[in-house]
N, C-alpha and C positions, 0 to 999 in steps of 0.2 A: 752717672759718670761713665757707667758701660755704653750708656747708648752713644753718647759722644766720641768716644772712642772708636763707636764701631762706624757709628755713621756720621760723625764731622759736625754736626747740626741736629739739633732735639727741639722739636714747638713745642715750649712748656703746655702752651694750651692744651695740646694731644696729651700730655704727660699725666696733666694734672687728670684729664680726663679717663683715662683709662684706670691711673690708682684710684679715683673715684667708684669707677663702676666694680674694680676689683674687690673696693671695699663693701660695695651694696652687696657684691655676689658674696663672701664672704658671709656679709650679715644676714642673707634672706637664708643660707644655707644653715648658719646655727640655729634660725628660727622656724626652719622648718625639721632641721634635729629635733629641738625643742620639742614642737608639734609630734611630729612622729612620737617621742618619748612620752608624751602625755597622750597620747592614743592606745601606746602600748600598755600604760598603766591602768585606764578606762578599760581597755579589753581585757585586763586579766582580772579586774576587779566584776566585770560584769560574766564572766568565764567561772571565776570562785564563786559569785551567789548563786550562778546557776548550777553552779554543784552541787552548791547546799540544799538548794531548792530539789534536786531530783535524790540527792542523796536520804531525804526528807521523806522524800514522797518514797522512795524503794524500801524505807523503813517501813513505812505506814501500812503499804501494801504488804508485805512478809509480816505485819501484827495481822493484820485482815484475814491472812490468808492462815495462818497459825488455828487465829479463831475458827473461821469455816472449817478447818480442817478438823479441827477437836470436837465442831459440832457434828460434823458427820461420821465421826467415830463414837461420839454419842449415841447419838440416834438409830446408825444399822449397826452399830459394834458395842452397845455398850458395857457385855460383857468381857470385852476388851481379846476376842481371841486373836489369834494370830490371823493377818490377813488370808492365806494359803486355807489355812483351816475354814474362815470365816466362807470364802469361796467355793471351798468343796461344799459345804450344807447350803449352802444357798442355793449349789445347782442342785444337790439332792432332793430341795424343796420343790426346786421348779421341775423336776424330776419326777417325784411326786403329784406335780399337779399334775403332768401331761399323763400319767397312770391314770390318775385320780377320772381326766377326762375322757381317756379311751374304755374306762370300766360303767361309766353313764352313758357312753352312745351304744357300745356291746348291751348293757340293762336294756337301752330303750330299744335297742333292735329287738333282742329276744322278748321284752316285753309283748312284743305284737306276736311273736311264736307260741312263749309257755304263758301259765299261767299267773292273770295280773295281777292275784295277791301276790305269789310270791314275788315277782319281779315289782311288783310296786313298793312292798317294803326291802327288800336290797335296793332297789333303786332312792328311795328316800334316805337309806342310811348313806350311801353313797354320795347322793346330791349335795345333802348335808354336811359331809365332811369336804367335799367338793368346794362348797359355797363358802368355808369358815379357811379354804386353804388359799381362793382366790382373796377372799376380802383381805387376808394379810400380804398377801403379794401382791395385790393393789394399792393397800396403805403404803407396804415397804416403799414401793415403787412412785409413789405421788410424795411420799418424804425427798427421796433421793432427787428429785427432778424439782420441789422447792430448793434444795440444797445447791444444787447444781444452777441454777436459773440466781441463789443469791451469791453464789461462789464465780458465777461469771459476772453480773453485778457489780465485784467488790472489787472484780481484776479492774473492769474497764474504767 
């Protein structure tokens, strides 16, 4: 009735055609509401399992890592001392070795100077405490590095 008014004359045919298309536009627009809303529901459903899913794994890996952890305080710490402390004797040892090896190459030098009894049993007691201070800083050291080799392992 507006139109007629405004404009004297209305083609039903135009009429009916346009509230036609208004209504498809209308309907494809709730339907693609729809759609979007059921997109939105699908991403947050597939957004939440992947949470779980990582949430999962970040546990897994904090047990893993817990374990390695308590293994390697086993094995170089099992007397459980304070790490600072544990550090200090450790370098002390390796402190010790580097003694231990500058008092066998001084033996072997003077061994060619003084006399080879006596430089040859200081140099055996020497070598000997030598050789029992590397084998355990070779042990310590081939533990830490399985440890470390299964502790990166566990991350990845």
């Amino acid at each position: 009735t507006d139109l007629l008014e405004k404009y004297g004359q209305v083609d039903l045919n135009e009429y009916q055609r346009v509230q036609k298309e208004a209504a498809d536009a209308t309907t494809a627009k709730e339907a693609a509401l729809a759609e979007v809303a059921k997109a939105k529901e699908a991403a947050k459903a597939e957004a939440a399992a992947e949470l779980a899913a990582l949430r999962a794994q970040a546990e897994k890996a904090q047990q893993q890592f817990n374990i390695a952890n308590n293994q390697i305080k086993l094995v170089f710490n099992p007397s459980k001392t304070p790490i600072k402390q544990w550090k200090s004797e450790h370098e002390a040892r390796m402190q010790r070795l580097a003694d231990l090896e500058a008092q066998v190459t001084t033996l072997q030098q003077s061994n060619s100077k003084a006399g080879p009894a006596a430089a040859a049993e200081a140099g055996k007691a020497a070598a000997a405490e030598l050789a029992a201070a590397k084998e355990q800083v070779r042990a310590l050291t081939t533990q830490k590095e399985e440890l470390d080799a299964e502790l990166a392992k566990e991350k990845a």
